[in-house]
C-alpha positions as CSV (number, residue, x, y, z in Angstrom):
1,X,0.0,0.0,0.0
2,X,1.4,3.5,-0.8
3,X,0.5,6.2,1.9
4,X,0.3,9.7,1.3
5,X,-0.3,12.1,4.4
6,X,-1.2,15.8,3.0
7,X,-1.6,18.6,5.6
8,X,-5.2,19.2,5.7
9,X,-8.4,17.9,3.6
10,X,-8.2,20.4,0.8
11,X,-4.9,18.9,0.2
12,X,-6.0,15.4,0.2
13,X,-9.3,16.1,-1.8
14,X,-6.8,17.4,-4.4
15,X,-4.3,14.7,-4.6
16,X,-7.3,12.2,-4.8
17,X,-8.6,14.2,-7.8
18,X,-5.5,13.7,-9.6
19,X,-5.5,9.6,-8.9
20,X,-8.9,9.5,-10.5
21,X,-7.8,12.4,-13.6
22,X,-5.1,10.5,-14.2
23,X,-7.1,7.3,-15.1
24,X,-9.5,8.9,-17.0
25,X,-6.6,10.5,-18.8
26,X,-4.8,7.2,-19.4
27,X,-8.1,5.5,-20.5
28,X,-11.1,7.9,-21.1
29,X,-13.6,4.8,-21.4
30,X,-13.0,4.1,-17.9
31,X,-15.0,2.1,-15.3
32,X,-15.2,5.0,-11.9
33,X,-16.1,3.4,-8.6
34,X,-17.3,6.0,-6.3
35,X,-18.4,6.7,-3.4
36,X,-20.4,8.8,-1.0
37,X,-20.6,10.3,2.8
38,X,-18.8,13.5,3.9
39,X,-15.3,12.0,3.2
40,X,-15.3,12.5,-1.3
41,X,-16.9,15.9,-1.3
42,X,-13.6,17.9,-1.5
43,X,-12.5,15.2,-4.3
44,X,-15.4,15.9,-5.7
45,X,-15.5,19.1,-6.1
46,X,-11.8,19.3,-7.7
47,X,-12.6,16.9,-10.1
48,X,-15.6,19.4,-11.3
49,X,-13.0,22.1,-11.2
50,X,-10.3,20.2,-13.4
51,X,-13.3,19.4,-15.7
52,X,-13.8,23.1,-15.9
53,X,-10.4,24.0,-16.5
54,X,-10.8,21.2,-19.5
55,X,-7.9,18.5,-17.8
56,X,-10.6,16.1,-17.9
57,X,-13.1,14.9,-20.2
58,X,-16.3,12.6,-18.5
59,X,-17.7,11.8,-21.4
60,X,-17.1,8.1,-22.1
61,X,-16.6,7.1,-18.2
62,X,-18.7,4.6,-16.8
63,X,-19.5,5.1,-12.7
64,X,-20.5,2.4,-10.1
65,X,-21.4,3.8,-6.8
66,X,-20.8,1.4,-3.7
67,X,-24.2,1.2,-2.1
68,X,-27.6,2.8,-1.7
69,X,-29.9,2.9,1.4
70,X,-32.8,0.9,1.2
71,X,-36.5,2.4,0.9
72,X,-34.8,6.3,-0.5
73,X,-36.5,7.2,-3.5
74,X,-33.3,8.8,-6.2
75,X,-34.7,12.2,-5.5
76,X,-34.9,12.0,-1.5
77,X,-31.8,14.4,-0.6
78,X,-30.4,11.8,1.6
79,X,-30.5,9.2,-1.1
80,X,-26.7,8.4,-2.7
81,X,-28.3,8.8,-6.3
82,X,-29.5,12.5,-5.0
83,X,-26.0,12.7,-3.6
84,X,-23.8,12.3,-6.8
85,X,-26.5,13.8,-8.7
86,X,-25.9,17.0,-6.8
87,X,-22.0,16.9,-5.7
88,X,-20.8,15.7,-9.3
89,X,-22.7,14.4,-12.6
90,X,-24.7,17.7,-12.8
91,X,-21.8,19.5,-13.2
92,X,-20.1,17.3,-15.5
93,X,-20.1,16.1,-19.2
94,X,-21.0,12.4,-18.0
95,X,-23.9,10.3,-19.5
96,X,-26.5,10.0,-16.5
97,X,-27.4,6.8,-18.5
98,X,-24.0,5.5,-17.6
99,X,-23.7,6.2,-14.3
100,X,-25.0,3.2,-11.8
101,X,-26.4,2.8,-8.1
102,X,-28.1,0.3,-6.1
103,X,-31.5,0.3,-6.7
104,X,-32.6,0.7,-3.2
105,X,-37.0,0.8,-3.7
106,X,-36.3,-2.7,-5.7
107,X,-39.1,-5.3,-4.9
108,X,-36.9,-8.4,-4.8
109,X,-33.7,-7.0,-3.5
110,X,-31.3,-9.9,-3.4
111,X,-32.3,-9.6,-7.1
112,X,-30.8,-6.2,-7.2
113,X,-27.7,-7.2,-5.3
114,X,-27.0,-10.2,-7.9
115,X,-28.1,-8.1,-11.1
116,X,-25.7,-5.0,-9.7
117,X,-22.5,-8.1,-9.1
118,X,-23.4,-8.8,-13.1
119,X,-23.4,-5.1,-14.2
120,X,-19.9,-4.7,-12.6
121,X,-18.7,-8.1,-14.5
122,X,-20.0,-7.0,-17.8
123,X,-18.6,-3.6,-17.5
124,X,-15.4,-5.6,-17.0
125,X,-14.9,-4.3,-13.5
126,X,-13.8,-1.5,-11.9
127,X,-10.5,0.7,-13.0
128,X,-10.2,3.0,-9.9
129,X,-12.4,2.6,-6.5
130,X,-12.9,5.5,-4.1
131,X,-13.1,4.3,-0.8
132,X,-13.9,6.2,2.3
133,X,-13.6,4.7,6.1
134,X,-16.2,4.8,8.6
135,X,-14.9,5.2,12.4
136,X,-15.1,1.6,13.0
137,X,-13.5,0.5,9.9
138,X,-16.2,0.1,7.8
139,X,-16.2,0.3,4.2
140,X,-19.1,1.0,1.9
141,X,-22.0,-0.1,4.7
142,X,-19.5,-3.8,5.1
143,X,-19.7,-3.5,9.0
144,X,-17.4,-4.9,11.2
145,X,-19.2,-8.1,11.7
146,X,-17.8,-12.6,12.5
147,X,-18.5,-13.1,8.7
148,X,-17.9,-10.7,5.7
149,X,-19.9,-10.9,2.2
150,X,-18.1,-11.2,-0.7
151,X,-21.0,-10.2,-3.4
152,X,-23.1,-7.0,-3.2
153,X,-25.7,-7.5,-0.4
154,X,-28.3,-5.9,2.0
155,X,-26.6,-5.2,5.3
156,X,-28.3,-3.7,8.6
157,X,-26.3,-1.1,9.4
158,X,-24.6,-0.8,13.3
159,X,-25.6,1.1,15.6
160,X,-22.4,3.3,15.2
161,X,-23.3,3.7,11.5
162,X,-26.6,5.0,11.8
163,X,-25.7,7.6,14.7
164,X,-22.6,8.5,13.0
165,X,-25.2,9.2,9.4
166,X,-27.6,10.9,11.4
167,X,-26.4,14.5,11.1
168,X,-27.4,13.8,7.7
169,X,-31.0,13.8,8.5
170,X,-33.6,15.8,10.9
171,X,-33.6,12.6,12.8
172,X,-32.0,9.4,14.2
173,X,-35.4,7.7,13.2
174,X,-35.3,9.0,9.7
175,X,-31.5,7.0,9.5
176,X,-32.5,4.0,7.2
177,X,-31.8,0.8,8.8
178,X,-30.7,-1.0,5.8
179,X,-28.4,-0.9,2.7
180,X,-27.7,-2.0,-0.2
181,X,-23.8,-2.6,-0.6
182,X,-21.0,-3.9,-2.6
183,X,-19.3,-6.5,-0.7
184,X,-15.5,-7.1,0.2
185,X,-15.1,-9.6,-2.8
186,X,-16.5,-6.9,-5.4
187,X,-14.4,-3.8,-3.7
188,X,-11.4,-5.7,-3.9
189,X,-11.5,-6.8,-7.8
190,X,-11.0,-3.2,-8.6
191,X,-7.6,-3.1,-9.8
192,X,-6.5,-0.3,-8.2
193,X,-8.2,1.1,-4.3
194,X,-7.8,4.9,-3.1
195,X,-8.7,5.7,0.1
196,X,-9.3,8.5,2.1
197,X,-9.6,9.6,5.7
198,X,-9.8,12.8,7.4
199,X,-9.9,13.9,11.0
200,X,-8.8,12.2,14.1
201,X,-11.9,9.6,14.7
202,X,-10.5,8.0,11.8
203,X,-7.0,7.2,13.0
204,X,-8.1,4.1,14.7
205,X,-9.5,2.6,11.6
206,X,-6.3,3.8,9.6
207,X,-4.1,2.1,12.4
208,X,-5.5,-1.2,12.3
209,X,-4.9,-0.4,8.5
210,X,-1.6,-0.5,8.2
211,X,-1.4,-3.0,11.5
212,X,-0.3,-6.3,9.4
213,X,-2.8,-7.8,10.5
214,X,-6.6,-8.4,9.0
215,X,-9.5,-8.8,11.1
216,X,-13.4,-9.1,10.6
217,X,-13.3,-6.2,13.0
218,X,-11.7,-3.6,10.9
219,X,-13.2,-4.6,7.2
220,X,-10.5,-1.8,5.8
221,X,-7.8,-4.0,7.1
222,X,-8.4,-6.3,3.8
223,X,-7.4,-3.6,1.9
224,X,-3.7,-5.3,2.7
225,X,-4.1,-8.3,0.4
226,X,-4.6,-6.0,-2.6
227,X,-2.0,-5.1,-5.0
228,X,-2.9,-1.2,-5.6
229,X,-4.2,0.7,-3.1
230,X,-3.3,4.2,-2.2
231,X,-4.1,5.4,1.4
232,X,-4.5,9.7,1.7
233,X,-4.8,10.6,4.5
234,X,-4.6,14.6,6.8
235,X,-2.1,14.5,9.6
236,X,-4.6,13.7,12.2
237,X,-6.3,10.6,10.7
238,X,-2.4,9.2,10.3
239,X,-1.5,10.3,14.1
240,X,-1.3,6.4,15.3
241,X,0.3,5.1,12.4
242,X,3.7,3.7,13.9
243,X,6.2,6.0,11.5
């Protein structure tokens, strides 16, 4: 794993950017794994600004987001479909038609999570995947649990995750309870992983990282068994990495 520790978000939102432009640049038909939460908006919002500044074209990228709350309608503002809607592909020259998320109103939702695992393969997988970290080590809504899933899935989210998403909404009862969510086997046939972490409740997670070791507990700590991943990180999420 390659770590890079920048001095402050805007710094790390920027050098994410470039990962991600530099893909697109290499192969402009690329397949974009991204991701939402607090964590990508910065990245976000660079990569509309290189767009603007013409270093990047959008136009023949493909996009897979990593997971969808169950029972959101796409144009409820906490939905992850609202979410990239409004922090990237309106501001872009990207085909809507060619940009995918969990379907999270499906009737027959293992249906969806099988029929998303095909879309993925048929695209011929992913080229870069954005990653963020939740405190406990999560990644996507894959919750620190005895047994991981490989394929995409519905997962109850923790505790932790739904008080940790409710300063997204009016309420903790609004939180949904469920998800739709690629799974550890999916995230980690992207051929190449970036990460990112900000702030100090994420040092813990980035710690067991870089630990050596990979545990059920941490689900970012199986990041280590694959061959491309870059970790960016701000100073205080890398504080308890042993230097």
């Amino acid at each position: 794993m390659k770590l890079i520790i920048t001095k402050n978000y805007e710094e790390l939102s920027r050098a994410a950017a470039e990962e991600f432009a530099k893909v697109i640049n290499k192969n402009p038909n690329a397949v974009l794994g991204l991701a939402t939460g607090g964590s990508p908006v910065g990245m976000y919002k660079e990569l509309i600004k290189m767009y603007q500044n013409n270093e990047v074209d959008f136009s023949k990228v493909t996009t897979i987001n990593l997971d969808e709350y169950v029972g959101l309608n796409p144009e409820h503002e906490q939905s992850y479909r609202y979410f990239m809607n409004e922090n990237l592909f309106k501001h872009v020259n990207i085909d809507i038609q060619k940009t995918f998320v969990p379907n999270g109103l499906a009737e027959d939702l293992e249906k969806e999570c099988s029929e998303y695992d095909k879309k993925i393969q048929e695209l011929g997988g992913v080229d870069i995947q954005l990653l963020g970290v939740g405190n406990n080590g999560h990644i996507a809504f894959n919750e620190p649990d005895d047994e991981l899933s490989v394929g995409t899935n519905v997962i109850t989210l923790t505790q932790d995750t739904i008080e940790a998403n409710a300063r997204f909404f009016e309420n903790i009862e609004d939180v949904p309870r469920k998800a739709v969510s690629m799974g550890l086997g999916g995230i980690m046939k992207a051929k190449k992983i970036v990460l990112i972490a900000s702030g100090e409740s994420k040092a813990e997670a980035i710690k067991g990282l870089f630990s050596g070791k990979i545990s059920t507990d941490n689900p970012a700590s199986m990041l280590q068994m694959h061959r491309d991943v870059i970790v960016i990180v701000d100073k205080e999420a890398a504080k308890l990495i042993e230097k």
